[in-house]
N, CA and C atoms as an extended XYZ file, in Angstrom:
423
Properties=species:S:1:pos:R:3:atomname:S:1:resname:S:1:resid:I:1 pbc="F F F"
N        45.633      -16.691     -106.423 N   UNK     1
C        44.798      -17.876     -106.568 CA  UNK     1
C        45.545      -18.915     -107.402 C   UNK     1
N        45.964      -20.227     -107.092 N   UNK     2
C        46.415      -21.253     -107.686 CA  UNK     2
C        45.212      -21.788     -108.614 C   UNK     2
N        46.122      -22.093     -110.010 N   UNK     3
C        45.353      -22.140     -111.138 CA  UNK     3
C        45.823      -23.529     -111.328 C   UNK     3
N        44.714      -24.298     -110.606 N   UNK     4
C        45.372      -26.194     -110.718 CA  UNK     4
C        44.008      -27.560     -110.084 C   UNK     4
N        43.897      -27.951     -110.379 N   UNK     5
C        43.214      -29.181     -109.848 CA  UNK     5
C        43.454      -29.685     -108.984 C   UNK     5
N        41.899      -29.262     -107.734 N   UNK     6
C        42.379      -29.872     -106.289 CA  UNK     6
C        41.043      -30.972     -106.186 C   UNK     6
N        41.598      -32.279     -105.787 N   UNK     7
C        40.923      -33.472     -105.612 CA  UNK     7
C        40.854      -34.237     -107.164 C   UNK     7
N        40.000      -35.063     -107.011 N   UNK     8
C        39.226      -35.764     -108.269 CA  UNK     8
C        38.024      -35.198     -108.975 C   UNK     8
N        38.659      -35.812     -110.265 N   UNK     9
C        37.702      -34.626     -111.094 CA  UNK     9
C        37.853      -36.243     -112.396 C   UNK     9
N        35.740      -36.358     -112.321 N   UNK    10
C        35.702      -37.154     -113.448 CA  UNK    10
C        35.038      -36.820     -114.179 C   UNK    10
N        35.337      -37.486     -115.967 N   UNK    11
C        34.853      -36.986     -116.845 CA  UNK    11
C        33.937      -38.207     -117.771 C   UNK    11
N        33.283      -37.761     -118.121 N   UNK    12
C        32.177      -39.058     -118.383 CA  UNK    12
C        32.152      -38.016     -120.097 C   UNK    12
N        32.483      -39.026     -120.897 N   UNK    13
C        32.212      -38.716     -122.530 CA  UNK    13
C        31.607      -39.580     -123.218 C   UNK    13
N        30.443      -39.650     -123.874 N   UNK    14
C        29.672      -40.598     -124.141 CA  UNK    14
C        30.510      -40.508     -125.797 C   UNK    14
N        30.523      -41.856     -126.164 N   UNK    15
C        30.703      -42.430     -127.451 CA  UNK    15
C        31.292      -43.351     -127.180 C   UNK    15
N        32.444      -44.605     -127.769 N   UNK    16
C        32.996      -45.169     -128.181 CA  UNK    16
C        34.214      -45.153     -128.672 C   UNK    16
N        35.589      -45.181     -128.238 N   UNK    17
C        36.958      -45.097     -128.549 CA  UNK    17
C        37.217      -46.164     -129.899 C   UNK    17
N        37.644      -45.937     -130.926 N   UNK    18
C        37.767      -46.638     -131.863 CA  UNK    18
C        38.734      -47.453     -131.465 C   UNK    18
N        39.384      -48.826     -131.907 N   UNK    19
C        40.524      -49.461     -131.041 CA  UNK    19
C        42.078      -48.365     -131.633 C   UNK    19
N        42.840      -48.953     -131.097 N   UNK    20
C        44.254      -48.247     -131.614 CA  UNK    20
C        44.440      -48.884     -133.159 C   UNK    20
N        44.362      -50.028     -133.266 N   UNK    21
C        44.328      -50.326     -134.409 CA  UNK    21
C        43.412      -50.133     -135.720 C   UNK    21
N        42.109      -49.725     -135.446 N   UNK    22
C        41.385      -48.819     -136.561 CA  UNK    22
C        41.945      -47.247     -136.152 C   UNK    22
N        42.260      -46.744     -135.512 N   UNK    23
C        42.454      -45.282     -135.208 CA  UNK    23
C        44.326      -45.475     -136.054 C   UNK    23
N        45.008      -46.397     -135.828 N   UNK    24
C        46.657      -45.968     -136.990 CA  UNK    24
C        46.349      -46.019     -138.198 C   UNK    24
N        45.331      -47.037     -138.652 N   UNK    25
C        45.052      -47.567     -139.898 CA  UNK    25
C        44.381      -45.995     -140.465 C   UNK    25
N        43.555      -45.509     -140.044 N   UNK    26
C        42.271      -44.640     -140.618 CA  UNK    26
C        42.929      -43.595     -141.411 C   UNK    26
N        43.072      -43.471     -142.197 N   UNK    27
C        43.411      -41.858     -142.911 CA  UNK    27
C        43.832      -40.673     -142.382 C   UNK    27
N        44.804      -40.278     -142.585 N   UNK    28
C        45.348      -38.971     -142.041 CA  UNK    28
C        44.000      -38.290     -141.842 C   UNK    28
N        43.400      -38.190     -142.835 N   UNK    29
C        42.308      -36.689     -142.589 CA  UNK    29
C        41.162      -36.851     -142.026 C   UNK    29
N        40.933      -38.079     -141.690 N   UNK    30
C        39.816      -38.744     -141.163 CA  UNK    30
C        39.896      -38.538     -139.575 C   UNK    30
N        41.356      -38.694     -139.318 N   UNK    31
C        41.905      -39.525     -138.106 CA  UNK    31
C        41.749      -37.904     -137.166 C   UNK    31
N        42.587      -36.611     -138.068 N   UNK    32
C        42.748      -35.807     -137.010 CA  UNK    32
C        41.339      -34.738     -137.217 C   UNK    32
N        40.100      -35.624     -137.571 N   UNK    33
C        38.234      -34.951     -137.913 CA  UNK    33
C        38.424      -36.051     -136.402 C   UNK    33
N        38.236      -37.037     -136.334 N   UNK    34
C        38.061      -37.975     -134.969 CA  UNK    34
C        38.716      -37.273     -133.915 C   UNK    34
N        40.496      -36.880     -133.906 N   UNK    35
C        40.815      -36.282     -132.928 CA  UNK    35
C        40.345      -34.831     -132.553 C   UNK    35
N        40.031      -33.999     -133.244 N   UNK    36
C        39.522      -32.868     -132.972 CA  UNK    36
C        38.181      -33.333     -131.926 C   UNK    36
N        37.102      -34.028     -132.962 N   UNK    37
C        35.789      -34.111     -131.925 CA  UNK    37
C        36.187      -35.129     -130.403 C   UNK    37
N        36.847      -35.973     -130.654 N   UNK    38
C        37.040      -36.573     -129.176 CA  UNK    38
C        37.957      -35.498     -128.289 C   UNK    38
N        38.949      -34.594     -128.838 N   UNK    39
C        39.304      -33.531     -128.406 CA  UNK    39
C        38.313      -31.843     -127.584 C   UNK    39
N        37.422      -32.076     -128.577 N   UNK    40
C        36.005      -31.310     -128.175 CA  UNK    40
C        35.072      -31.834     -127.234 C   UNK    40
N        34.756      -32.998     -127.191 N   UNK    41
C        33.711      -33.764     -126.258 CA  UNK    41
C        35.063      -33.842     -124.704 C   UNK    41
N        36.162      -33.956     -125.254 N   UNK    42
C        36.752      -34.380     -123.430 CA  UNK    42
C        36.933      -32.778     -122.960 C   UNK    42
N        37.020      -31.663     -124.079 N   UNK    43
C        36.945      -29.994     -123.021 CA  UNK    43
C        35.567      -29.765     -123.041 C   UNK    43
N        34.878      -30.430     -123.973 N   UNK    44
C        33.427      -29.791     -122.817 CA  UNK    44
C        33.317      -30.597     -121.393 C   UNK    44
N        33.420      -31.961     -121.418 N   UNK    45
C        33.336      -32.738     -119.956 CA  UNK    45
C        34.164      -31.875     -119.166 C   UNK    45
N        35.603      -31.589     -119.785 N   UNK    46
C        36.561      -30.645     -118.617 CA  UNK    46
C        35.199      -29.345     -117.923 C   UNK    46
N        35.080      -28.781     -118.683 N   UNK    47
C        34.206      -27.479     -118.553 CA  UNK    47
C        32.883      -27.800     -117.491 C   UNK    47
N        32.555      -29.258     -117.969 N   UNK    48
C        31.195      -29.553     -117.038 CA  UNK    48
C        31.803      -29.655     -115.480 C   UNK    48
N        32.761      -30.293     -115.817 N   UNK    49
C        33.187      -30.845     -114.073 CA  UNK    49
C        33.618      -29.433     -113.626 C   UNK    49
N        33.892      -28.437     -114.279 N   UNK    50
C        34.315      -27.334     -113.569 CA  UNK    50
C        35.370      -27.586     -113.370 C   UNK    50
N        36.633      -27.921     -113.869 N   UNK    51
C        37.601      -28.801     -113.690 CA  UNK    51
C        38.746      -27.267     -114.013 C   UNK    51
N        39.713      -26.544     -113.662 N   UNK    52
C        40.592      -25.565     -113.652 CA  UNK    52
C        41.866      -26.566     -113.900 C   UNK    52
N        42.776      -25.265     -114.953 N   UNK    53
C        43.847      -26.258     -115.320 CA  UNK    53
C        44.814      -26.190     -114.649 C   UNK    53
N        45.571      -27.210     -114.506 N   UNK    54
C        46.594      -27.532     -113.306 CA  UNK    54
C        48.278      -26.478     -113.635 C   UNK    54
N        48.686      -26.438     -112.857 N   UNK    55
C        49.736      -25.797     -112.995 CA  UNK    55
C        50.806      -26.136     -113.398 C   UNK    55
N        50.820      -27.262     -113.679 N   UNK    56
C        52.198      -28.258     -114.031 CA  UNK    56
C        53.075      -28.771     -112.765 C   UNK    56
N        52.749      -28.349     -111.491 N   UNK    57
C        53.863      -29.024     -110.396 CA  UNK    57
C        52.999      -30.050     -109.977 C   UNK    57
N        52.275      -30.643     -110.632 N   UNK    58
C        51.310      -32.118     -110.112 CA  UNK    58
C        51.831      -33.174     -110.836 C   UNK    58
N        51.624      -34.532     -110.386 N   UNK    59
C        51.946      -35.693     -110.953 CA  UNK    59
C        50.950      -36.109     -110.607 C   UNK    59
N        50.024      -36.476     -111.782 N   UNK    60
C        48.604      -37.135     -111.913 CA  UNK    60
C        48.407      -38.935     -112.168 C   UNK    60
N        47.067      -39.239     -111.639 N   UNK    61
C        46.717      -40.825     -111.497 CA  UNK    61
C        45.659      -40.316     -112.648 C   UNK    61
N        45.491      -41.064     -113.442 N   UNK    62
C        44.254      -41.469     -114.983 CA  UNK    62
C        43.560      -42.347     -114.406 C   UNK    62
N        42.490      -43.004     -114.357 N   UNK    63
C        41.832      -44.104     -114.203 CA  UNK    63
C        40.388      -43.938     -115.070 C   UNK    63
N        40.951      -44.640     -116.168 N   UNK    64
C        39.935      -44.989     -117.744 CA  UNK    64
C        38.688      -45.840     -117.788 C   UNK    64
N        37.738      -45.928     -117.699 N   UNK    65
C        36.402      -47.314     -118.018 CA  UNK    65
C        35.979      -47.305     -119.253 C   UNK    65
N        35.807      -48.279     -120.139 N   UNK    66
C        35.402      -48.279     -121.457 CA  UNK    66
C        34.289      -48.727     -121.233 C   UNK    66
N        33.216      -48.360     -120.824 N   UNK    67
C        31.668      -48.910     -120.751 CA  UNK    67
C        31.233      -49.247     -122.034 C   UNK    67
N        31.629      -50.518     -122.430 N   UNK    68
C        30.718      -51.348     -123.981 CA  UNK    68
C        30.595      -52.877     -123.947 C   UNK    68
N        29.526      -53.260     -124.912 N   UNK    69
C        29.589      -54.209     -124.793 CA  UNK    69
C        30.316      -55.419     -125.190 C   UNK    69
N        31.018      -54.983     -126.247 N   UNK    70
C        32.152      -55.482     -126.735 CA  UNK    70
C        33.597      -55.025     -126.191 C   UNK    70
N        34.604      -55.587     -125.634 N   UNK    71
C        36.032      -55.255     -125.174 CA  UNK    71
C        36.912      -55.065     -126.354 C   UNK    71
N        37.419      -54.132     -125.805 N   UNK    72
C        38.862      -54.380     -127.136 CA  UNK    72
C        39.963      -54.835     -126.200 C   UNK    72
N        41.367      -55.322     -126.511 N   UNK    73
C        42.311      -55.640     -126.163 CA  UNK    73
C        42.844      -54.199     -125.454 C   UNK    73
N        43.688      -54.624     -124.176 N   UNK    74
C        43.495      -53.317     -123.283 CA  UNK    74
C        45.096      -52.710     -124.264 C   UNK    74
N        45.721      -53.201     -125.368 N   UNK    75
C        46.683      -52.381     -125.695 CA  UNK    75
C        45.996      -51.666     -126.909 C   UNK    75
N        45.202      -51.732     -127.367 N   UNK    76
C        43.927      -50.897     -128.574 CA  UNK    76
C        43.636      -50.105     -127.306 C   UNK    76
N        42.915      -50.071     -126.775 N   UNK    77
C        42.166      -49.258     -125.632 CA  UNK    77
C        43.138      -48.308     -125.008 C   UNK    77
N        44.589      -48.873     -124.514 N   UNK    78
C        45.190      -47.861     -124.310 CA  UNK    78
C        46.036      -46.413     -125.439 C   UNK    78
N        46.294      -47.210     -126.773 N   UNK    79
C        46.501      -46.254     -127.667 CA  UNK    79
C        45.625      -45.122     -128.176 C   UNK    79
N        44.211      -45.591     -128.393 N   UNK    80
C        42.768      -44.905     -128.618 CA  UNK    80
C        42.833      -43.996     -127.576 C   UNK    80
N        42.926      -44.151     -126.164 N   UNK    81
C        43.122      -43.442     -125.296 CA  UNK    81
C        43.701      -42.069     -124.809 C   UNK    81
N        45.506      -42.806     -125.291 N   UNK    82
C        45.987      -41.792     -125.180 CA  UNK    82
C        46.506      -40.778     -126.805 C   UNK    82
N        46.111      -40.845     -127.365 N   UNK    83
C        45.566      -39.832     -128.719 CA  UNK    83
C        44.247      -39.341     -128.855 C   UNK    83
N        43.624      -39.382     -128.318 N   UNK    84
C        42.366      -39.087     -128.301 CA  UNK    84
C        41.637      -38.160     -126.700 C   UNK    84
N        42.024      -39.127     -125.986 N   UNK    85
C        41.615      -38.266     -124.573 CA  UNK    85
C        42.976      -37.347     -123.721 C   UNK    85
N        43.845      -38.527     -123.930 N   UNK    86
C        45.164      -37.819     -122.595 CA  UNK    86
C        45.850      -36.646     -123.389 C   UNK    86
N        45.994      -36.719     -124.538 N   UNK    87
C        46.667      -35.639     -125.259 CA  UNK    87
C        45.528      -34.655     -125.290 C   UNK    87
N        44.662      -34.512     -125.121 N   UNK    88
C        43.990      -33.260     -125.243 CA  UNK    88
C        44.064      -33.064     -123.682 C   UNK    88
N        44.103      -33.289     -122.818 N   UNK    89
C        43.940      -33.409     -121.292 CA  UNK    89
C        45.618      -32.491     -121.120 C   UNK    89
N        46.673      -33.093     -122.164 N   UNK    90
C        47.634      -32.553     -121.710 CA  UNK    90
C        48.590      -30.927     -122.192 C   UNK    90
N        49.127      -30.113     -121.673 N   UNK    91
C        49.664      -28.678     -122.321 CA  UNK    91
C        50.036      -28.938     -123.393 C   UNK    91
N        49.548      -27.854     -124.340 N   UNK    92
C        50.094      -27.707     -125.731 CA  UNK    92
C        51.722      -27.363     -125.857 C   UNK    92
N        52.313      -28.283     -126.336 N   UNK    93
C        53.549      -28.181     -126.801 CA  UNK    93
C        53.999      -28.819     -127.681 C   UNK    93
N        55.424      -28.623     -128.318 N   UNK    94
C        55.684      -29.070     -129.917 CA  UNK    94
C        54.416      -29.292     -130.327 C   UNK    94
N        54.364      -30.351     -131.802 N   UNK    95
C        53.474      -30.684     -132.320 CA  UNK    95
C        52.296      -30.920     -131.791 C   UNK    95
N        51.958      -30.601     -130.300 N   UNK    96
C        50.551      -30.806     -130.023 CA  UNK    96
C        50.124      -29.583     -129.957 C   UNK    96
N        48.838      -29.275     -131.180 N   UNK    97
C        48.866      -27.637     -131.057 CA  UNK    97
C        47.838      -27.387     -130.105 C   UNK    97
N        46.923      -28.467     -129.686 N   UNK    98
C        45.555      -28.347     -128.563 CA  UNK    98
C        45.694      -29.009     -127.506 C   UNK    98
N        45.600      -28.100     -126.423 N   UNK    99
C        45.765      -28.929     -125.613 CA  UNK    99
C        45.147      -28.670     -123.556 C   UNK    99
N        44.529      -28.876     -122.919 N   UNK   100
C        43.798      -27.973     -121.913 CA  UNK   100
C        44.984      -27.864     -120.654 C   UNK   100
N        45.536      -28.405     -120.730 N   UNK   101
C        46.714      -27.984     -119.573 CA  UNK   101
C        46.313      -28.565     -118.818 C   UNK   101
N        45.372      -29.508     -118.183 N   UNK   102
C        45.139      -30.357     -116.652 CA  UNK   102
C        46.528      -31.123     -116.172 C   UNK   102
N        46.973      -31.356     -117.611 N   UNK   103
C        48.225      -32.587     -117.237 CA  UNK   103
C        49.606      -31.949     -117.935 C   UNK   103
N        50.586      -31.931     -117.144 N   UNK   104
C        51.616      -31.096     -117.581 CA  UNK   104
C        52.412      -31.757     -119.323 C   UNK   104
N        51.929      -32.968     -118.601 N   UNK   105
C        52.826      -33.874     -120.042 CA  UNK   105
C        52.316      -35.404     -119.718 C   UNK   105
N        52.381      -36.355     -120.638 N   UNK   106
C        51.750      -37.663     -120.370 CA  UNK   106
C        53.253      -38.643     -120.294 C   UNK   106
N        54.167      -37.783     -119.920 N   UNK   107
C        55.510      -39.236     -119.747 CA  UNK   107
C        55.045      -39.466     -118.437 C   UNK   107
N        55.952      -40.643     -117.907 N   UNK   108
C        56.182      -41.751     -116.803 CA  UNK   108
C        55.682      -40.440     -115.456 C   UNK   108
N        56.765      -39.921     -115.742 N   UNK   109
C        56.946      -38.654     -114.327 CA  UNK   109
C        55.966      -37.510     -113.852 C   UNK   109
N        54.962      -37.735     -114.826 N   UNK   110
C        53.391      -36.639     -114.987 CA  UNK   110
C        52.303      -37.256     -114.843 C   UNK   110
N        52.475      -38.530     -115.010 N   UNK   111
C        51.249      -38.893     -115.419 CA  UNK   111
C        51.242      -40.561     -115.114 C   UNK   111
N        50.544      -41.354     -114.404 N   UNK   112
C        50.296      -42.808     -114.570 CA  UNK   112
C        48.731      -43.057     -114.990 C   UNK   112
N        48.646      -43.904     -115.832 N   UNK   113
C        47.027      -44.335     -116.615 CA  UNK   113
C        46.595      -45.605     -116.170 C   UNK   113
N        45.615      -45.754     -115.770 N   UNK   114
C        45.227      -46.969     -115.718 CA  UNK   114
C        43.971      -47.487     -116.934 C   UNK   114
N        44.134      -48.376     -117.122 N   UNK   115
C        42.604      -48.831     -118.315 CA  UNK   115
C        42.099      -50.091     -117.633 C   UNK   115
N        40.575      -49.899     -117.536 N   UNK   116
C        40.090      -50.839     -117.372 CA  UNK   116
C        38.616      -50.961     -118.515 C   UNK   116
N        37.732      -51.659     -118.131 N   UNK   117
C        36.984      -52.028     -119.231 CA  UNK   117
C        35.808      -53.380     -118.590 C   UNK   117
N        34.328      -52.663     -118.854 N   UNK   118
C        33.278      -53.334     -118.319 CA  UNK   118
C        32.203      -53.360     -119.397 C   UNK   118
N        31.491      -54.168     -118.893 N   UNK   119
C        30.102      -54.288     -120.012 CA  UNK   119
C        28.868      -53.132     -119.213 C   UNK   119
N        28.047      -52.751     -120.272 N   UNK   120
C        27.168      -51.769     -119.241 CA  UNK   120
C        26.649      -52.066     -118.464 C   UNK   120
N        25.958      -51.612     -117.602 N   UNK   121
C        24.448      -51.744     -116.460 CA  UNK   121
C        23.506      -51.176     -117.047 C   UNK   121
N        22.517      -52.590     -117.515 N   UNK   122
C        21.117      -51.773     -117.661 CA  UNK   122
C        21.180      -50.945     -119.127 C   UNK   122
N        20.398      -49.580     -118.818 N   UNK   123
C        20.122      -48.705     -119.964 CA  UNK   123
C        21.509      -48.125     -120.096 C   UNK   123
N        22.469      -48.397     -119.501 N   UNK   124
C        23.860      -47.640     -119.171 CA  UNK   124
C        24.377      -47.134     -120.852 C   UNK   124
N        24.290      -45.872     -121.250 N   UNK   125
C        25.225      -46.040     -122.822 CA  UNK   125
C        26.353      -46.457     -122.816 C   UNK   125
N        26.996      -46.217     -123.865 N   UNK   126
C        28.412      -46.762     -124.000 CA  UNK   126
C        29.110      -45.498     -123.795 C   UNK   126
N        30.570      -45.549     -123.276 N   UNK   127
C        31.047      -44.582     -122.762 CA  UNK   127
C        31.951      -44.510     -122.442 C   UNK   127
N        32.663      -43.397     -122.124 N   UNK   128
C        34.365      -43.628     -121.739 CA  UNK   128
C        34.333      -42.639     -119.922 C   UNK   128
N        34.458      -43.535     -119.410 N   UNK   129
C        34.278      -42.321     -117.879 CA  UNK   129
C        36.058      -41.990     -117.063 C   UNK   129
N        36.575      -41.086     -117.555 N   UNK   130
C        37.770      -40.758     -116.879 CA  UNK   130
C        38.055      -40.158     -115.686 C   UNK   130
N        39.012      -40.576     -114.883 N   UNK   131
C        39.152      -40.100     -113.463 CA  UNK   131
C        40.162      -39.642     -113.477 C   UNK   131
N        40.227      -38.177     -112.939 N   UNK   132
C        41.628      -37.355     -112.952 CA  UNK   132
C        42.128      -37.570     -111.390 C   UNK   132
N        43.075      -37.834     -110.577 N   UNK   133
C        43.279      -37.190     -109.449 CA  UNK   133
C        44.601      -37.067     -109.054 C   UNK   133
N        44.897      -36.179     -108.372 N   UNK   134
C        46.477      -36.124     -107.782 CA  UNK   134
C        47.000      -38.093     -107.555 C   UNK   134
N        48.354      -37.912     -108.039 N   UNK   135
C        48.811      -39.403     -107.463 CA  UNK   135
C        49.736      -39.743     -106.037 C   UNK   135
N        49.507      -40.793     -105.915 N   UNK   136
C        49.248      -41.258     -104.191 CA  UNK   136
C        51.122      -40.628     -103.952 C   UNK   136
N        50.634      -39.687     -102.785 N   UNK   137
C        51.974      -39.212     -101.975 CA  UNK   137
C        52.150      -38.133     -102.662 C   UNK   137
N        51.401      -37.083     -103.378 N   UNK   138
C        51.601      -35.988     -103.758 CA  UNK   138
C        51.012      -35.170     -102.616 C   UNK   138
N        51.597      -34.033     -102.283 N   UNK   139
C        50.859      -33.099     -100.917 CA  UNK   139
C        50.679      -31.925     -102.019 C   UNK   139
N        50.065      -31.096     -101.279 N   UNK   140
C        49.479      -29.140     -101.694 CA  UNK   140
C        51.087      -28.649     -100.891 C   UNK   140
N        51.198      -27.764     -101.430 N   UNK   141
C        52.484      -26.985     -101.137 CA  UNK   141
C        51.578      -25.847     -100.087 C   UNK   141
């Protein structure tokens, strides 16, 4: 049985991404109490979607929504991002001691991200909704 992610698999985490620039600024000990729980809220979403971890021979598409009503600048949004959601998304290695394995590694060659960013609908909370899926021209072996 292949132990890997077949199709799209999204993850909807309710809270608020701090920008990149309150998340460098914040206190060492503060910062990795924030990364742990945004680390915890994106493996329970993994767990909800039923989402199995990938094997590492995939090269993955990200596609990010910051559902709030206020925008941050999409280079805050993308740093908050990727310390907070893609590094837990990606295999534990060196200094990353947590990590769920969906994504083999977050360089150029593993991984492309997209960020985008909307105001809510309605009663909509605020929220971060992530889209995992194979990237375009990858086949199943």
């Amino acid at each position: 049985m292949a132990n890997e992610v077949r199709g799209e698999v999204t993850l909807t985490i309710y809270g608020l991404l701090p920008s990149g620039n309150v998340l460098l600024r914040m206190h060492w000990a503060k910062r990795a109490t924030l990364v742990k729980q945004w680390r915890m809220a994106t493996a329970g979403a993994v767990l909800i979607a039923r989402a199995s971890k990938a094997n590492g021979a995939r090269v993955f598409h990200v596609q990010a929504t910051r559902v709030a009503t206020r925008p941050l600048d999409t280079a805050n949004f993308a740093t908050a991002l990727d310390k907070l959601v893609i590094d837990g998304l990606c295999k534990p290695m060196g200094r990353r001691r947590f990590g769920l394995g969906i994504i083999h590694d977050d360089a150029p060659q593993w991984l492309t991200v997209e960020c985008l960013q909307r105001k809510p609908r309605g009663d909509e909370p605020a929220c971060v909704i992530v889209e995992i899926e194979p990237a375009e021209g990858w086949q199943d072996a």
